[in-house]
C-alpha positions as CSV (number, residue, x, y, z in Angstrom):
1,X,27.7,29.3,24.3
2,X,28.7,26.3,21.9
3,X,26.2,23.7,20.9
4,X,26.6,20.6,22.5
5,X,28.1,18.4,19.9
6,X,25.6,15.2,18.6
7,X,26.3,11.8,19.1
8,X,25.1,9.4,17.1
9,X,25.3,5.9,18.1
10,X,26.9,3.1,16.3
11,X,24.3,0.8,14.0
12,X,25.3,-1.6,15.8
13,X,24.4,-0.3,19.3
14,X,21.3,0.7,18.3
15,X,20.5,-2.3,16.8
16,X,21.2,-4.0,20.2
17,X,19.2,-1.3,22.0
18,X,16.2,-1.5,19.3
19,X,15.9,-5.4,19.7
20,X,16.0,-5.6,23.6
21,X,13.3,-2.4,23.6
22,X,11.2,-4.6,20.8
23,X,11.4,-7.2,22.2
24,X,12.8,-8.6,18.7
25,X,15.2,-11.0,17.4
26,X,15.6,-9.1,14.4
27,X,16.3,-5.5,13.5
28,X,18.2,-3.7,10.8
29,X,19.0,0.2,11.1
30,X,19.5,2.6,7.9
31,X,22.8,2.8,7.3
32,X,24.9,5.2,4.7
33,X,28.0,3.3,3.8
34,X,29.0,2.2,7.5
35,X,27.2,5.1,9.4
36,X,24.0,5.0,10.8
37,X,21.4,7.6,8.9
38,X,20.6,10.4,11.3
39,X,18.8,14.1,10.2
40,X,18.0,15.8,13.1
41,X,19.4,13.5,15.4
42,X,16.5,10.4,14.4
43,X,17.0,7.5,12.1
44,X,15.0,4.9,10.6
45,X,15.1,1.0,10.8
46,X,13.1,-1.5,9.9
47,X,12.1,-4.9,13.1
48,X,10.4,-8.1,12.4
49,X,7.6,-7.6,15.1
50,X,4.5,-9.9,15.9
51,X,1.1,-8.8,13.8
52,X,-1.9,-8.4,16.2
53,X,-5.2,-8.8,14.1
54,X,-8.0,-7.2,16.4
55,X,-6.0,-6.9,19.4
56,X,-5.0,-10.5,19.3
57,X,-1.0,-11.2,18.6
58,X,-0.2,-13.3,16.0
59,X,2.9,-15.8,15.6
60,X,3.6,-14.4,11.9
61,X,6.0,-12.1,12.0
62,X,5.5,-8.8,10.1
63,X,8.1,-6.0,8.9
64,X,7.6,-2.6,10.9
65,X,9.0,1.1,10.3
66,X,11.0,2.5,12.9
67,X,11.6,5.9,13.7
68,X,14.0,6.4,16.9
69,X,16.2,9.4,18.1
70,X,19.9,8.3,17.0
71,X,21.5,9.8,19.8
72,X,19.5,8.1,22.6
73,X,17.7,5.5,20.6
74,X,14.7,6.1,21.9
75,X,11.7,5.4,19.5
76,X,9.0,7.7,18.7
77,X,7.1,6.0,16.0
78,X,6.9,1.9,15.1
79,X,4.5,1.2,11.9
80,X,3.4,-2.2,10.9
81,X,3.7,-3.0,7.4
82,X,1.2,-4.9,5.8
83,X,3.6,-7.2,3.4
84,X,0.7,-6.7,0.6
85,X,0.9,-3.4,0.6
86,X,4.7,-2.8,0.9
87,X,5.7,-3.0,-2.9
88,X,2.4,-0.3,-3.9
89,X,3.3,2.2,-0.3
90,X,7.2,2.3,-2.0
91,X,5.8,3.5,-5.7
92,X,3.6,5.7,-4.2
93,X,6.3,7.2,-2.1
94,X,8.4,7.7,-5.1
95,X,5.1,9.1,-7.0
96,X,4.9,11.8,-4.0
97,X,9.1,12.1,-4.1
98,X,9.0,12.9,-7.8
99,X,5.5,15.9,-7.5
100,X,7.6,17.3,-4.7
101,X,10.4,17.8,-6.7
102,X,8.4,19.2,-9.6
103,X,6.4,21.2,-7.4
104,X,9.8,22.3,-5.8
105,X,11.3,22.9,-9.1
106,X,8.5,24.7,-10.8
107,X,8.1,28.5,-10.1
108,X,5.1,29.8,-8.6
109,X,3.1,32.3,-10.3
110,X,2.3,35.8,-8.4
């Protein structure tokens, strides 16, 4: 039987979809060239959401990771960014990018 072929949404669409489920007046999905990003059907964006501080909400507004399924934009993982860390968390992604790719790269002895 044939696999059912994916269908990824628009950026736009999901956009729409991610701000109305958000609750957000502000929301920006990964794009490559004029495509929206998708590996195994999810995709990445990043909202303007409300901080909470102990439970309390805020009115600052905060930048947040989104992780939603591409297909059915569903989202399965929203992560506040603190803005102080934000410049440190992306060198130390890249840190962990570049030892995977040595790691990756170097053969293992056995």
């Amino acid at each position: 039987m044939p696999r059912r072929r994916k269908r990824v949404k628009r950026p736009e669409e999901l956009e729409e979809h991610l701000r109305k489920y958000l609750r957000t007046d502000w929301v920006r999905v990964l794009r490559i060239g004029d495509e929206t990003y998708s590996k195994y059907s999810m995709g990445y964006a990043v909202a303007l959401v409300p901080k909470v501080v102990r439970g309390v909400i805020t009115d600052e507004l905060i930048p947040a990771l989104i992780r939603y399924n591409t297909e059915t934009g569903f989202t399965t993982q929203m992560i506040p960014l603190d803005p102080d860390v934000i410049d440190p968390l992306i060198e130390l992604i890249k840190q962990g990018y570049r030892e995977a790719l040595k790691r990756s790269l170097t053969p293992r002895g056995g």
